[in-house]
N, C-alpha and C positions, 0 to 999 in steps of 0.2 A: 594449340591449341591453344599462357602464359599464358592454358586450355590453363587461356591461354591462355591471353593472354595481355595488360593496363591492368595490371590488380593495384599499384600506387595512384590512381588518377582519383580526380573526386566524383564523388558523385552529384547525378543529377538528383532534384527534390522530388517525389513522383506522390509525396502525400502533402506535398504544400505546406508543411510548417518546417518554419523559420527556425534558426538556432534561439534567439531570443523568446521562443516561446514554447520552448521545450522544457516538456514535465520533469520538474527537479525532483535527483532523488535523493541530492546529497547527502539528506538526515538518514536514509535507509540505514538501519544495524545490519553488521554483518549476520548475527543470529537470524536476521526474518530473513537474508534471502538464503541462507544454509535451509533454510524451512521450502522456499521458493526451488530449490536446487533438489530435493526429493521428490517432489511432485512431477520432475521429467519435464519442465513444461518452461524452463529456462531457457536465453543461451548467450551468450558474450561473442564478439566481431574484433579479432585483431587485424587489419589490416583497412582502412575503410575505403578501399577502393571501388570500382563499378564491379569487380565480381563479388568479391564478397557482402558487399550492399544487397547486392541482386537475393543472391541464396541464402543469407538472411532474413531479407525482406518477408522471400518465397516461404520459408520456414515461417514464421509469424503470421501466414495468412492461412498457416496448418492448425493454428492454436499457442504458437512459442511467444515466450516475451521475451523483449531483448530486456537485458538489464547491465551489458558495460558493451562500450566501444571504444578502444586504445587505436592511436597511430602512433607518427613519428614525436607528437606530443598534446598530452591532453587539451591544450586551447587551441591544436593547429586547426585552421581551417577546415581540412579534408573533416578532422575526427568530429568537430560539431556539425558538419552537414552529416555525416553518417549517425550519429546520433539523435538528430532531430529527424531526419528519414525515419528513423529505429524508434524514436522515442525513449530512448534510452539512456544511461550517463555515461557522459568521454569521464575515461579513467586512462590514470596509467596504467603500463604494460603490465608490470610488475604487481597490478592489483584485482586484474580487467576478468579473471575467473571467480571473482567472490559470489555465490550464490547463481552461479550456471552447471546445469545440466549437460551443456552441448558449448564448444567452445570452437569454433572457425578460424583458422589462423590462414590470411590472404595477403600475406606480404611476398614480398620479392620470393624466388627462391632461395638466393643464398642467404637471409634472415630465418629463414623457419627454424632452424637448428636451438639458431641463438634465441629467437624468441620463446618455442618450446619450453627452454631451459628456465627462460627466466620468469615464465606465469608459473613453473612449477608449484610454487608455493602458497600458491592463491589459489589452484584449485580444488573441489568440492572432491569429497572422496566418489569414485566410481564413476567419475566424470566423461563423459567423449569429447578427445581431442583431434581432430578433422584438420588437417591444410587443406588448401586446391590447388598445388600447383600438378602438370601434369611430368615435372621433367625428377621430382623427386619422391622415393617412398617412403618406407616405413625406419630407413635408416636415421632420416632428420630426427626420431623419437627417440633415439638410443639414452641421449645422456637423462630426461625426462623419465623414460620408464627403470632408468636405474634409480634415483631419486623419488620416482609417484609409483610404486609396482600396483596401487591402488588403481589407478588412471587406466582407461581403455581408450587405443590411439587408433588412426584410421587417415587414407587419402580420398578425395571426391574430387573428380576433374571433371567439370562438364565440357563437351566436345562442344563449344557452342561461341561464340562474339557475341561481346556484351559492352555497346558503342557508346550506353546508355543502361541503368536502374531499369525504365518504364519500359523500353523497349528489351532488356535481359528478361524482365518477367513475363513479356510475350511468348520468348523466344524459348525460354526455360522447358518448360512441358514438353515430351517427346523427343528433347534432347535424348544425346548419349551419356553416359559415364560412366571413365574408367574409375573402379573402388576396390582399396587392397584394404587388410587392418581385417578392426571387429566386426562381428557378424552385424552391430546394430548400425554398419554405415550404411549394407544396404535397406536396411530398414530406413535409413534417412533417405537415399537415392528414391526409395516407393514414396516416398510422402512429398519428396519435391515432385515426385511424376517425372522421374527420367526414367531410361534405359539401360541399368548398371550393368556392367560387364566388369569380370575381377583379372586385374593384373597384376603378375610378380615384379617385385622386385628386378628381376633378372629379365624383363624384357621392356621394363620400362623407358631408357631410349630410344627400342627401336619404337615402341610405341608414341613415341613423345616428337621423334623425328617425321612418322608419318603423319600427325598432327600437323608440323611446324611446316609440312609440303601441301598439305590440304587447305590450308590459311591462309599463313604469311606466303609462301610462295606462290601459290596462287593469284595474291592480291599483286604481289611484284610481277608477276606476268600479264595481268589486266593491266598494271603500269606502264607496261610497253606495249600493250596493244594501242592506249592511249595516244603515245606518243607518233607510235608510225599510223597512226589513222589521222592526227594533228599534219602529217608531213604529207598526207595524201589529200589534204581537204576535208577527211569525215570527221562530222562528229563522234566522240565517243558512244550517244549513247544509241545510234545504230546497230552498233554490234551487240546489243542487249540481248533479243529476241534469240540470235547465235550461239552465245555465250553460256542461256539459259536453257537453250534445246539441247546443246551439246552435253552437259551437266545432266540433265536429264535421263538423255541416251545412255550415258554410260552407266548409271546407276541400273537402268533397265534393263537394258541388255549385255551389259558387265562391258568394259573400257576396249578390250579390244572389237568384239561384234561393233562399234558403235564409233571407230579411228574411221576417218574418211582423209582426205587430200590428196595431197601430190607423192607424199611419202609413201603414202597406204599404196597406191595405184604404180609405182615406179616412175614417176614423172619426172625423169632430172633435169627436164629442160627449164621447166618452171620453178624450180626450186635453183638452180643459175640465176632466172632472170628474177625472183625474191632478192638476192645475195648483190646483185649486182646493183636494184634499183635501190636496196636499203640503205641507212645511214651505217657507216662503218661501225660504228658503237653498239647498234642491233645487232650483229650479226655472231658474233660467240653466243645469246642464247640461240640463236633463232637455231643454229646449228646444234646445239646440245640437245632443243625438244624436241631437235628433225632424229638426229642419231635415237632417243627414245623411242619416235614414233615410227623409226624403222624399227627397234627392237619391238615394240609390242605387234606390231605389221609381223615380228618373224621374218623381216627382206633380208636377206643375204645379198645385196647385190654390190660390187665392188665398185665399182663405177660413181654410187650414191657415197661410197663409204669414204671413197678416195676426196670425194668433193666436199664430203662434211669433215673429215681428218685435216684437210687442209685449210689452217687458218690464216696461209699468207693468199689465199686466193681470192682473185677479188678486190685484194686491199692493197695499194700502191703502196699505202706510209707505209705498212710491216714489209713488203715486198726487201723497201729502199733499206729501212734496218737490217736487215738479214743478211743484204750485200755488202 
């Protein structure tokens, strides 16, 4: 999903100004934006990567001001382009809640914990602290809401790729997202215009792992469509129009109504002559999404099972290893 998932990459500029010409707030007292941070109309970016950029952004174009953006260090690179995106001041981590209402934390997942912990102190009393990532919950808060019990914490994972800022805030709207925490994150989920749906704790990797098969593995099997179309003469992007129906169908008519091939139909002649014309290196997946696409088919059939279970068939070198 690391839902998904480049949250450290930088962002693209999508409002054209420069870090050089970003409105300084250095002089800002902490009292005017403690003043800023009751009005709800705040919010602070740790992490300035393309998702957190993105739903930032997206929040700001609801009425929010940004007013800190913290990375790996306030003059890095990343945090001035996310700030000048934002219009807002690269702060340290450790300062980056002074006068927010709404506080995003978009780093790795194994930093949320740590970062949590350490804006403790710099956040606004009654504050919303929000991560995105989609593989952790409401545990990353623990040491935080022992020390802030002021502080209300919350998850927002948009089901969504985010390649790019300008093209995230295309793509943003009518998304999905999974949201655990305070009631007011789904109020945040309505105002970006997604589609919240609430997750526990307790089923968040399997939620996090059908995300990382809708995606990422996904994207790895368009990689090998790639490759053995390269080794048959085709271009890649004939298989578009394919690729796109297919997708289609199965949302429409739910994934099995919508299985066709050689597997669907009990075809083991041609799923041989797949196996046999492929490059040996294709052939453990091709046989893993065959064995799938016999289980969602329902085939029982032994013959298919024997052909796909056997991974020295077909293949000399493993053959010659084995002897």
């Amino acid at each position: 999903m690391r839902g998904g998932l480049g949250r450290d990459s930088t962002p693209d500029d999508p409002t054209g100004i420069s870090p050089t010409s970003r409105r300084g707030r250095g002089g800002s007292k902490a009292a005017d934006l403690s003043l800023r941070a009751h009005d709800k109309q705040t919010l602070a970016l740790v992490g300035p990567g393309r998702a957190g950029t993105t739903v930032s952004l997206a929040r700001c174009a609801q009425g929010y001001e940004a007013v800190g953006v913290a990375g790996r260090a306030a003059d890095a690179a990343s945090t001035l382009a996310a700030a000048a995106c934002l219009d807002a001041e690269p702060r340290f981590v450790a300062q980056v809640g002074v006068g927010a209402s709404l506080v995003i934390i978009s780093t790795p997942d194994a930093a949320i914990e740590g970062v949590a912990t350490a804006i403790a102190p710099s956040l606004e009393p009654d504050a919303l602290v929000v991560h995105l990532a989609g593989s952790r919950g409401l545990d990353v808060f623990a040491e935080l809401r022992r020390r802030r019990p002021d502080i209300r914490v919350g998850a927002l994972h948009p089901l969504q790729s985010f390649p790019s800022t300008s093209i995230g805030l295309d793509r943003l709207p009518g998304s999905w997202a999974a949201i655990t925490g305070d009631a007011q994150v789904e109020d945040l989920a309505d105002l970006l215009e997604v589609r919240p749906f609430w997750i526990s704790d307790g089923d968040r990797d399997r939620y996090h792992a059908a995300a990382v098969v809708a995606s990422n593995h996904l994207v790895a099997l368009l990689g090998q469509v790639e490759r053995m179309a390269a080794a048959a003469g085709v271009p890649f992007a004939a298989f578009a129009p394919l690729i796109d129906a297919s997708v289609d169908n199965a949302f429409e008519m739910g994934p099995r109504a919508a299985l066709t091939g050689p597997v669907a139909r009990g075809d083991l002649a041609t799923v041989e002559a797949h196996l046999a014309a492929m490059d040996p290196g294709e052939r453990d997946a091709y046989r893993a999404l065959a064995r799938e696409a016999a289980r969602l088919a329902d085939r029982r059939d032994r013959a298919l099972r024997r052909l796909l279970d056997d991974l020295r068939s077909l293949d000399p070198d493993r053959s010659a290893d084995a002897d």
